[in-house]
C-alpha positions as CSV (number, residue, x, y, z in Angstrom):
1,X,135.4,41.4,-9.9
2,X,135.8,39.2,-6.8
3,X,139.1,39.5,-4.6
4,X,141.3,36.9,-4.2
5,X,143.4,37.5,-1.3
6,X,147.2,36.1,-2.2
7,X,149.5,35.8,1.4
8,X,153.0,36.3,0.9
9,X,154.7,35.4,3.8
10,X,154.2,31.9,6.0
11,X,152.0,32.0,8.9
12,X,154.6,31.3,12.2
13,X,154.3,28.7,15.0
14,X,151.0,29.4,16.7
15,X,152.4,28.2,19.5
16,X,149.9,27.5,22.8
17,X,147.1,28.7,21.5
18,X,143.4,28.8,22.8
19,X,140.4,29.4,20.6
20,X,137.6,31.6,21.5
21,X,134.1,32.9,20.0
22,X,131.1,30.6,21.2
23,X,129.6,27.6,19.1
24,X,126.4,28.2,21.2
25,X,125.0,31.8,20.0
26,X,123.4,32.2,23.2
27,X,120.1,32.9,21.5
28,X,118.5,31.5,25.3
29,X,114.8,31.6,24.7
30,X,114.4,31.0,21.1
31,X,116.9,28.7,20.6
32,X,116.6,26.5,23.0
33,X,112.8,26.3,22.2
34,X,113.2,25.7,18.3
35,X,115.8,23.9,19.1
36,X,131.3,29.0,-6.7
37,X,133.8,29.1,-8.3
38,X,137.1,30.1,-7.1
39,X,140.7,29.7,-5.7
40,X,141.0,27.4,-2.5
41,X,144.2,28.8,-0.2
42,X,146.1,26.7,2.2
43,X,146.5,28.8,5.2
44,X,149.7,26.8,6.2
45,X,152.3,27.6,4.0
46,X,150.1,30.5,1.7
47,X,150.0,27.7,-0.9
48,X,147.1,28.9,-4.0
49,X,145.7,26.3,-5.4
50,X,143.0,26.4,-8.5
51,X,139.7,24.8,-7.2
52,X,135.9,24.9,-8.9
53,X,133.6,24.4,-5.9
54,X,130.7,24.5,-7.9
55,X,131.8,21.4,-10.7
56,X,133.1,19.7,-7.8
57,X,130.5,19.9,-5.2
58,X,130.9,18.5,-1.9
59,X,134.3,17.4,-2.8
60,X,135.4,19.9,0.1
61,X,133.0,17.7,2.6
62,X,135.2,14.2,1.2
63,X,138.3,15.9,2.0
64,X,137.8,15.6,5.8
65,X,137.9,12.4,7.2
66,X,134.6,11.6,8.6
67,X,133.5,9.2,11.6
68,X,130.8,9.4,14.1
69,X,133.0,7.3,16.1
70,X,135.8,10.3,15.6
71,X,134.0,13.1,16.0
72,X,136.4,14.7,18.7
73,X,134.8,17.4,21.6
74,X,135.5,18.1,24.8
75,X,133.7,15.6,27.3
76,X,132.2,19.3,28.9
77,X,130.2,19.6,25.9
78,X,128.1,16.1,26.7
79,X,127.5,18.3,30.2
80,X,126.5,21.2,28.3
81,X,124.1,19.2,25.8
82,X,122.8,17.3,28.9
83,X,122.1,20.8,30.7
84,X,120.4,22.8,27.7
85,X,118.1,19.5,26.8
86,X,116.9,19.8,30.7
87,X,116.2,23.3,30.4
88,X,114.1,24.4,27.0
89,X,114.3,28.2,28.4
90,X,117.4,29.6,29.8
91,X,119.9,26.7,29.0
92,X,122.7,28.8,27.5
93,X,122.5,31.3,30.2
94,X,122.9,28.5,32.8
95,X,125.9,27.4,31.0
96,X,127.5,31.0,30.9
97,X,126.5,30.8,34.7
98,X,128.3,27.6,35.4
99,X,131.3,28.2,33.7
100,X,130.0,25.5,31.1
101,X,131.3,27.0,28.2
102,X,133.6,24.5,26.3
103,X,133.5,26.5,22.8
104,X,135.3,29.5,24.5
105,X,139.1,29.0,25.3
106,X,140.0,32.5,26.3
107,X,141.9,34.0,23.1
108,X,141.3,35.4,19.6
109,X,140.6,32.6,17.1
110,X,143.9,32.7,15.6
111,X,143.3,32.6,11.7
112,X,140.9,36.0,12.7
113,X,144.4,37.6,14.6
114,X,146.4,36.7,11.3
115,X,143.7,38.3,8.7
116,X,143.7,41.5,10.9
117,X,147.6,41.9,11.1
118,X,147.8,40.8,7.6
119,X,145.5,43.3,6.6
120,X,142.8,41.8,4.7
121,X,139.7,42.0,6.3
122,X,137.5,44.8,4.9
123,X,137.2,47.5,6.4
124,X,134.6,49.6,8.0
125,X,131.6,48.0,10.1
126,X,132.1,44.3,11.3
127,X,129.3,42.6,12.7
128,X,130.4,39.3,15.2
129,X,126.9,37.3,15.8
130,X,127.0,35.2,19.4
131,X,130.4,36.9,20.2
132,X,130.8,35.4,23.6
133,X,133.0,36.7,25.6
134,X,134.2,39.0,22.6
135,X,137.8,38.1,22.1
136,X,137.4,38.3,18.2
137,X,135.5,41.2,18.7
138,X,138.6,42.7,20.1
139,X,141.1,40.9,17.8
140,X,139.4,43.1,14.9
141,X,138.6,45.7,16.6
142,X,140.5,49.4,14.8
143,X,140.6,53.0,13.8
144,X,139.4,51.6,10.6
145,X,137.0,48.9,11.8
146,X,134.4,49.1,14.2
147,X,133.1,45.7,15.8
148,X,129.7,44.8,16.9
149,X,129.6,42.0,19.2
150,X,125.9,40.6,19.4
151,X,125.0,38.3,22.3
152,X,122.2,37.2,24.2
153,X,123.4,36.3,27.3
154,X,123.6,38.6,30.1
155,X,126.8,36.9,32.0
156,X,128.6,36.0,28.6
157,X,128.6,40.6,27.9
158,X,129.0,41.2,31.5
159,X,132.2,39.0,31.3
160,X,133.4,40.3,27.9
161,X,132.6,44.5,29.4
162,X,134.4,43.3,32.5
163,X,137.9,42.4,30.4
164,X,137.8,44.7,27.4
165,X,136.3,47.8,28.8
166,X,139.4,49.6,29.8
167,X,141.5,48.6,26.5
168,X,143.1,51.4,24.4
169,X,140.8,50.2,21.1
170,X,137.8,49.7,23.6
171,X,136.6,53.0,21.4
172,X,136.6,50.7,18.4
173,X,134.3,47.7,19.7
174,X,130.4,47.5,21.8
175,X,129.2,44.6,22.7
176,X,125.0,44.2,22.6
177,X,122.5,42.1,23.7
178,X,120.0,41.1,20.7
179,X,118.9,38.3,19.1
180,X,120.7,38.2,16.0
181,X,117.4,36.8,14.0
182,X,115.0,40.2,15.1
183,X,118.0,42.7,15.1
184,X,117.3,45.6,13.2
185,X,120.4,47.9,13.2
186,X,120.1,51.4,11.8
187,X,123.3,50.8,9.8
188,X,124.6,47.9,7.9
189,X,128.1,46.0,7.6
190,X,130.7,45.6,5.6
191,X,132.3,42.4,7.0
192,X,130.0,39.8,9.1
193,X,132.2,37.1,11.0
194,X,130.5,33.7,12.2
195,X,132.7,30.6,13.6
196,X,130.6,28.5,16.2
197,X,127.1,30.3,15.3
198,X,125.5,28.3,12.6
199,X,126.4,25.2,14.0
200,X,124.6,26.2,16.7
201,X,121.0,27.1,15.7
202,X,118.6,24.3,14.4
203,X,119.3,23.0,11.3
204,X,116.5,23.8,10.0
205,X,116.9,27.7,10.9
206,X,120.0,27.8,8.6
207,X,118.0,29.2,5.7
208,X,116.5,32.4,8.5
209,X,120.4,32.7,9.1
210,X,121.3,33.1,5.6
211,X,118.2,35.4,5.0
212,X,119.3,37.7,7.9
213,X,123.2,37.4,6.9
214,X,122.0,39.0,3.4
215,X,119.4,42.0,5.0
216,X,122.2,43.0,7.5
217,X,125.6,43.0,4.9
218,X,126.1,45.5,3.0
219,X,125.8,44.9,-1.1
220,X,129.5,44.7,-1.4
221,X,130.0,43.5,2.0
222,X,131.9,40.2,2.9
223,X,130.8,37.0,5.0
224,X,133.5,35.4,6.8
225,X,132.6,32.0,8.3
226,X,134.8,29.7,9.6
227,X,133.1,26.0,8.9
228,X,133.5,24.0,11.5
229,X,132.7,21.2,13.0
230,X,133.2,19.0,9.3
231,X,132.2,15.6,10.8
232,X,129.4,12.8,11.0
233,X,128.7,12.9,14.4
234,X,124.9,12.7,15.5
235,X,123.1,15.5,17.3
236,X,123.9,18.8,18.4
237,X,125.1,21.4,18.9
238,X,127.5,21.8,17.2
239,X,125.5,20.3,14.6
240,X,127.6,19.1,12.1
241,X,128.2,20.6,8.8
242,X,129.6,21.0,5.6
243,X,130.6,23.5,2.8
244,X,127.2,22.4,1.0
245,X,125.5,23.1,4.0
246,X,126.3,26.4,3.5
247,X,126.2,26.9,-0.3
248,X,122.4,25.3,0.0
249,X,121.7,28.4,2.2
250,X,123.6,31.2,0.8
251,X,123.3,30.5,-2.8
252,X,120.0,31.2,-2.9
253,X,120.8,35.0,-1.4
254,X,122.7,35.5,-3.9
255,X,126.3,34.8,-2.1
256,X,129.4,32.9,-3.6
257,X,132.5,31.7,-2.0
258,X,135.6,33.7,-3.0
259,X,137.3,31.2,-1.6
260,X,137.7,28.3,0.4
261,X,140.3,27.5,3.2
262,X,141.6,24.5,4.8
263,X,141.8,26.3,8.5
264,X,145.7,24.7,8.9
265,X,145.8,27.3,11.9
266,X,143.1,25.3,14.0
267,X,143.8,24.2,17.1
268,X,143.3,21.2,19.4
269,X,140.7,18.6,18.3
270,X,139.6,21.3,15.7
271,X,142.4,20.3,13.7
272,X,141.0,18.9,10.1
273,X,137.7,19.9,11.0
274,X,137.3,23.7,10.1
275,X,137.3,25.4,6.5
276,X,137.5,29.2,6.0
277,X,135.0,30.3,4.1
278,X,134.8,33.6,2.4
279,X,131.4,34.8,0.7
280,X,130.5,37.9,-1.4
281,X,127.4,38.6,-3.6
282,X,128.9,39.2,-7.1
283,X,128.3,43.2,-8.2
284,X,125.1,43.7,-10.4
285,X,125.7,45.4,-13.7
286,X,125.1,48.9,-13.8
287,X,122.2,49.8,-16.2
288,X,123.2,53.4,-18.6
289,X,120.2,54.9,-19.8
């Protein structure tokens, strides 16, 4: 049976808050040249609400208002699309280099700071793919949860060793440089986060993403995406996407979505744009002889 995670208590004021984690997953080389049912949970408030994702397909995707004309980003994002078009090699480690990194605002993602303290993210082995600087790395980071960052740029885990090495849970955390698609750990996890990754890569690498996601979770492990940004704007990245966009690639492996958040605890111009998505491959039957 799939767990559906009830909060009993309202989320406080966020306050001034500043997101983190990378939409770019600094995969330099490659990318740059490649270039279900269940209950939907309003973070703000701990509202539960009954929702069929599969009957009602996309209507997730409807529920944001979309615009080209709307999509909102920092105008440093244009300078960082402008820089990794010029440069089909080392685009994202030029950005890390120039400080052009408008994805990461120097703290935890704040949803990922609540889960932790609220004590509902699995425990065990987490997995963080394009981790940038590593704040959610950190955030998670436990006695009963060791984090894997994963990066592939050199300045992004020289920055991220440079602020976290000397914390009391620094024991609890690494941070490695590896492209996430030809990683082959000895060990797999039991919780894989990704918020600014798959909008990253390619479009058309989603279904590698999905493929990978599966080979490196654990059977009864849990994917943790945060879906953003849910828009029409043209190009990338951030690509755009939507809550099909994932289903189409992780159906297929075999995952569902426990459930389905409306991210209430986004901040800035991600506001209305990000859904929490949590995904689990339901437990095969055991055969008895």
């Amino acid at each position: 049976m799939l767990r559906t995670f009830r909060f009993s208590r309202a989320i406080p004021p966020a306050g001034p808050l500043r997101l983190s984690n990378s939409f770019a997953p600094s995969r330099t080389e490659r990318l740059s040249a490649r270039q279900a049912s269940g209950p939907r949970i309003h973070i703000a408030g701990l509202r539960m609400e009954k929702k069929n994702f599969e009957d009602e397909a996309g209507e997730g995707d409807r529920s944001i208002k979309k615009s080209s004309a709307a999509a909102k980003f920092k105008p440093e994002v244009n300078s960082m699309q402008r820089l990794l078009s010029s440069d089909s090699s080392g685009g994202w480690e030029k950005c890390w280099e120039l400080g052009l990194t408008p994805w990461d605002l120097g703290r935890a993602t704040p949803v990922i700071t609540h889960l932790h303290q609220a004590g509902v993210l699995p425990k065990g082995r987490a997995l963080v793919p394009g981790c940038g600087t590593g704040y959610d790395v950190v955030a998670m980071a436990c006695g009963e949860r060791y984090v894997v960052g994963l990066e592939l740029s050199d300045k992004a885990i020289e920055k991220a060793n440079e602020l976290f090495s000397a914390l009391p849970n620094a024991n609890y955390f690494k941070f490695l440089k590896a492209d996430f698609f030809n990683w082959n750990p000895s060990e797999k996890f039991d919780l894989i986060f990704d918020y600014t990754f798959f909008c990253a890569i390619e479009p058309e690498m989603r279904p590698e993403w999905a493929q990978k996601t599966s080979e490196l979770l654990k059977p009864d492990g849990e994917l943790l995406t945060l879906i953003f940004p849910i828009d029409d704007h043209v190009g990338g990245p951030p690509y755009k996407v939507s809550v099909s966009d994932y289903e189409e690639v992780l159906h297929p492996m075999g995952f569902k979505a426990v459930s389905i958040v409306d991210n209430e605890m986004a901040v800035g111009p991600r506001k209305g744009r990000e859904k929490l998505g949590r995904w689990k491959r339901p437990a095969r039957p055991s055969s008895s002889l």
